[in-house]
C-alpha positions as CSV (number, residue, x, y, z in Angstrom):
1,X,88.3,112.6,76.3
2,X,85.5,113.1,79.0
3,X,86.4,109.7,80.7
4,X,90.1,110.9,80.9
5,X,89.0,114.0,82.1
6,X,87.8,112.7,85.1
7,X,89.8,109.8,85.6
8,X,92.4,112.8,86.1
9,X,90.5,114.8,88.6
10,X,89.2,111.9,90.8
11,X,92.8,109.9,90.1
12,X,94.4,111.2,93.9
13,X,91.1,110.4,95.5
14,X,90.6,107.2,94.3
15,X,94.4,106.2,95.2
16,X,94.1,107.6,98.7
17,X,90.9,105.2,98.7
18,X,92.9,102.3,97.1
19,X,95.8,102.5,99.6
20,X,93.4,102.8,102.7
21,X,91.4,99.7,101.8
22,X,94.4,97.7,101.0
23,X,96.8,98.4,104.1
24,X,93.3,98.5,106.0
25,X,94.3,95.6,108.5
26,X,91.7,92.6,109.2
27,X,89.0,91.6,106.5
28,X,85.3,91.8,106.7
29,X,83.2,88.9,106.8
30,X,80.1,87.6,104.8
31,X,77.9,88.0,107.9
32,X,78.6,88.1,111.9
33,X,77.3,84.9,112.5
34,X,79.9,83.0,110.5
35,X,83.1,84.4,112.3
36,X,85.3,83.0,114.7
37,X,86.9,85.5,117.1
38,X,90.2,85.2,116.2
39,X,88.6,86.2,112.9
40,X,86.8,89.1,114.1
41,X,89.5,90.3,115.4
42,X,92.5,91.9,113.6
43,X,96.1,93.1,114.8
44,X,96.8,96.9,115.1
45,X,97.7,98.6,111.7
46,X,101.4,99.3,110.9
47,X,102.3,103.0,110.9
48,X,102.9,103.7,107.2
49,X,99.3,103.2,106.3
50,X,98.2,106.2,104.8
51,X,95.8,108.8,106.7
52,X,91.7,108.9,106.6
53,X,92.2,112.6,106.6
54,X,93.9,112.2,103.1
55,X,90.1,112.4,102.2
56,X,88.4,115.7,100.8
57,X,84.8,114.5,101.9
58,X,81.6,116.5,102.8
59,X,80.1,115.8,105.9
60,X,76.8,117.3,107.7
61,X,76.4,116.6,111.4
62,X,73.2,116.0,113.1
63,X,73.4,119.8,113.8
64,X,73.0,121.0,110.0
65,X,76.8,122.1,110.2
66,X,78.8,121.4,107.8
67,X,82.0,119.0,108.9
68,X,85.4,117.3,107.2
69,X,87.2,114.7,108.4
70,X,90.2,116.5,109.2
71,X,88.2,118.2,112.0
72,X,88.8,115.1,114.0
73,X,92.7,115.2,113.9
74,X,94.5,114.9,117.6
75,X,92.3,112.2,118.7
76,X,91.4,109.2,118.4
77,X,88.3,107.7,116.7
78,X,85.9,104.9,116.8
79,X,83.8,104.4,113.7
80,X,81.0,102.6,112.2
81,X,78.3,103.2,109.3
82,X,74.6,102.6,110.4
83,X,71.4,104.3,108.8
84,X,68.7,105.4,111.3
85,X,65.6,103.4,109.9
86,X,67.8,100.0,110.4
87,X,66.2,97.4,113.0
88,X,68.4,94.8,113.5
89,X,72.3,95.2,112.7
90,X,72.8,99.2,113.2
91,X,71.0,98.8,116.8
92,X,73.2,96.1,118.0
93,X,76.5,98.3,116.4
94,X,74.8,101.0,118.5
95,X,74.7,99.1,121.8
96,X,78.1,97.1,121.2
97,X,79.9,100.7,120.6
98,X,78.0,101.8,124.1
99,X,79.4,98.5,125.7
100,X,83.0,100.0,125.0
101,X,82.2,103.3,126.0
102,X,81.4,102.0,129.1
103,X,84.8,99.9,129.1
104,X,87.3,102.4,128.1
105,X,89.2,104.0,131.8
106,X,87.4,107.7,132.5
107,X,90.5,109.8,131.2
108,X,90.8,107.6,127.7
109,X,87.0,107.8,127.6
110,X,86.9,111.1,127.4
111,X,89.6,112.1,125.0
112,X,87.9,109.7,122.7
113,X,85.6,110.4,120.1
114,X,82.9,107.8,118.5
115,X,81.8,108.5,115.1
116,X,78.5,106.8,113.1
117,X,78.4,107.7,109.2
118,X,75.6,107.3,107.6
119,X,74.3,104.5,104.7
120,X,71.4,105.7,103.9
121,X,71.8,109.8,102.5
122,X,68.9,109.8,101.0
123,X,66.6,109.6,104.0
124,X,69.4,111.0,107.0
125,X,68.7,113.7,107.3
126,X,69.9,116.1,110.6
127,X,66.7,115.6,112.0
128,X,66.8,111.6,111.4
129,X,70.6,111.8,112.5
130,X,69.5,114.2,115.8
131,X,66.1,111.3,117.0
132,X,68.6,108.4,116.3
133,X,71.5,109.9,118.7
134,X,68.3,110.7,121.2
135,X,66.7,107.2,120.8
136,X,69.9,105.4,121.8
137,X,70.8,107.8,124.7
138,X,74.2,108.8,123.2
139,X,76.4,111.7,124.6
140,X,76.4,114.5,122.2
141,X,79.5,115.8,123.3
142,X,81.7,112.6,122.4
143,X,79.4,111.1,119.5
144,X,79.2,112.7,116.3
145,X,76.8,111.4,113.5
146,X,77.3,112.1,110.5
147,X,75.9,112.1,106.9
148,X,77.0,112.9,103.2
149,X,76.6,112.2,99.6
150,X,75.7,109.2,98.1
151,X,79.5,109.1,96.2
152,X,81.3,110.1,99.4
153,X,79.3,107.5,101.4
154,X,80.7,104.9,99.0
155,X,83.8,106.5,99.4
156,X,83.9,105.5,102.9
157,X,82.5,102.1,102.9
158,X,85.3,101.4,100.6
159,X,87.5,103.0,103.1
160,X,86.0,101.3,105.9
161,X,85.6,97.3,104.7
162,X,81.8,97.4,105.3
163,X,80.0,95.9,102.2
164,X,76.2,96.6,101.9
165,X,73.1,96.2,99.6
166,X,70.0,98.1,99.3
167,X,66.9,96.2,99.1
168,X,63.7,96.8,97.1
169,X,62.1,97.5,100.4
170,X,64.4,100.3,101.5
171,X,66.4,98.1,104.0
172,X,69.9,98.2,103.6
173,X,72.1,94.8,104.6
174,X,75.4,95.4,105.8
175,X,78.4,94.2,107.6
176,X,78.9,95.2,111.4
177,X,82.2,96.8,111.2
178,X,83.7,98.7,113.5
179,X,87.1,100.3,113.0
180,X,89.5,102.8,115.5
181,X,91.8,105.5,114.1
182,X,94.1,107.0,115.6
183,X,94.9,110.6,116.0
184,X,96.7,111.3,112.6
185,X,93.6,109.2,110.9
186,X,95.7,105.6,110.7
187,X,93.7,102.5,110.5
188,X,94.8,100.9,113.5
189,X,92.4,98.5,114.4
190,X,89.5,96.6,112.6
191,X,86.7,94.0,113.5
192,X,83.3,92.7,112.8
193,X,81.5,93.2,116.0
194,X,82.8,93.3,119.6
195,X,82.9,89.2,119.7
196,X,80.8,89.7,123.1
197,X,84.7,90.8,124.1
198,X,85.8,95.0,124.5
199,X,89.4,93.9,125.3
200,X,90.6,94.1,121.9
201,X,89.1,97.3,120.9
202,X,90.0,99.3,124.3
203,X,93.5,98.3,124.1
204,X,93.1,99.4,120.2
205,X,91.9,102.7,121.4
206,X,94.5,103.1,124.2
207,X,97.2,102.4,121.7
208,X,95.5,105.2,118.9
209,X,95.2,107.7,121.9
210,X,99.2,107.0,122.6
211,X,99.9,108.5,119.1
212,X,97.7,111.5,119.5
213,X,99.9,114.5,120.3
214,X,100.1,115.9,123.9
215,X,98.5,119.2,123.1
216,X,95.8,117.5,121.3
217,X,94.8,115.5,124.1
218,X,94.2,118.3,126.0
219,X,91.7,119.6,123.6
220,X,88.1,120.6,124.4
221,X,86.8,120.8,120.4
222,X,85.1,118.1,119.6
């Protein structure tokens, strides 16, 4: 009875989860090294993919406030999962994501928003989330960083494509996934790494920021 019990409450989550990972275009690889680019990178998502703000997550920024997904609707999105303590993968995501900041035309690049969640909850804390977005010089007017529980982190790995494992030594190995969503939270764009190329993921942002509403692109929230 206790198992049906919660197979009933979590049921609409876990089908909003299902549906995202499925219709998710492109597929993530065993490591970087070992794709090609025409495997790395994937065509834009069709439009009846289901939305990311479908997802009743928690979410704490690397200002203690308390976030949801949905407070990103009307534009559009570019997201990876890193953990602070990483040395090798999350720092190269990190740089590659500042390589197509610096790529995307002035007006797109400031509509658009770049979002890091966390793999590690345990140990990201605001602080951690606050000396990792100083660290790597990013703009916190454009790049949230965000954090939440261990289940919801899951949650959005699933979501996301990017496979990881914890190690005895507290490193965590993971894929080098970066995705863009578009202003009503589709799935329209996913690769492993920018293939030393930004063409594919600024015309992938361009084409998430044409579905973002007028008024919404106007906005100044962030």
């Amino acid at each position: 009875m206790m198992r049906a019990t919660l197979w009933t409450r979590f049921a609409p989550a876990l089908a909003v989860v299902a549906a995202l990972s499925a219709c998710s275009p492109g597929r993530v690889a065993r490591d970087d090294a070992s794709q090609s680019p025409r495997e790395q990178a994937t065509a834009s998502a069709p439009r009846t993919e289901p939305s990311l703000y479908e997802l009743d997550l928690g979410l704490t920024d690397a200002a203690g406030r308390k976030r949801r997904l949905e407070d990103f609707r009307g534009r559009p999105l570019v997201v990876s999962m890193v953990y602070t303590s990483c040395k090798s993968v999350c720092p190269r995501i990190t740089a590659d994501l500042r390589s197509l900041d610096r790529a995307l035309p002035e007006d797109l690049r400031a509509r658009t928003r770049f979002v890091l969640f966390s793999l590690d909850p345990e140990r990201d804390t605001p602080a951690a989330l606050t000396a990792f977005a100083r660290a790597h010089d990013l703009d916190s007017t454009r790049w949230i960083l965000l954090v939440s529980s261990e289940e919801d982190m899951r949650t959005l790995a699933a979501v996301l494509g990017v496979r990881f494992r914890p190690d005895e030594g507290g490193e965590i190995a993971h894929s080098a996934v970066i995705t863009v969503v578009d202003a009503e939270g589709v799935i329209r764009h996913r690769q492993v790494g920018l293939a030393a190329e930004t063409g594919p993921l600024v015309t992938a942002v361009r084409d998430a920021d044409r579905a973002a509403p007028a008024a919404d692109q106007q906005a100044t929230t962030h």
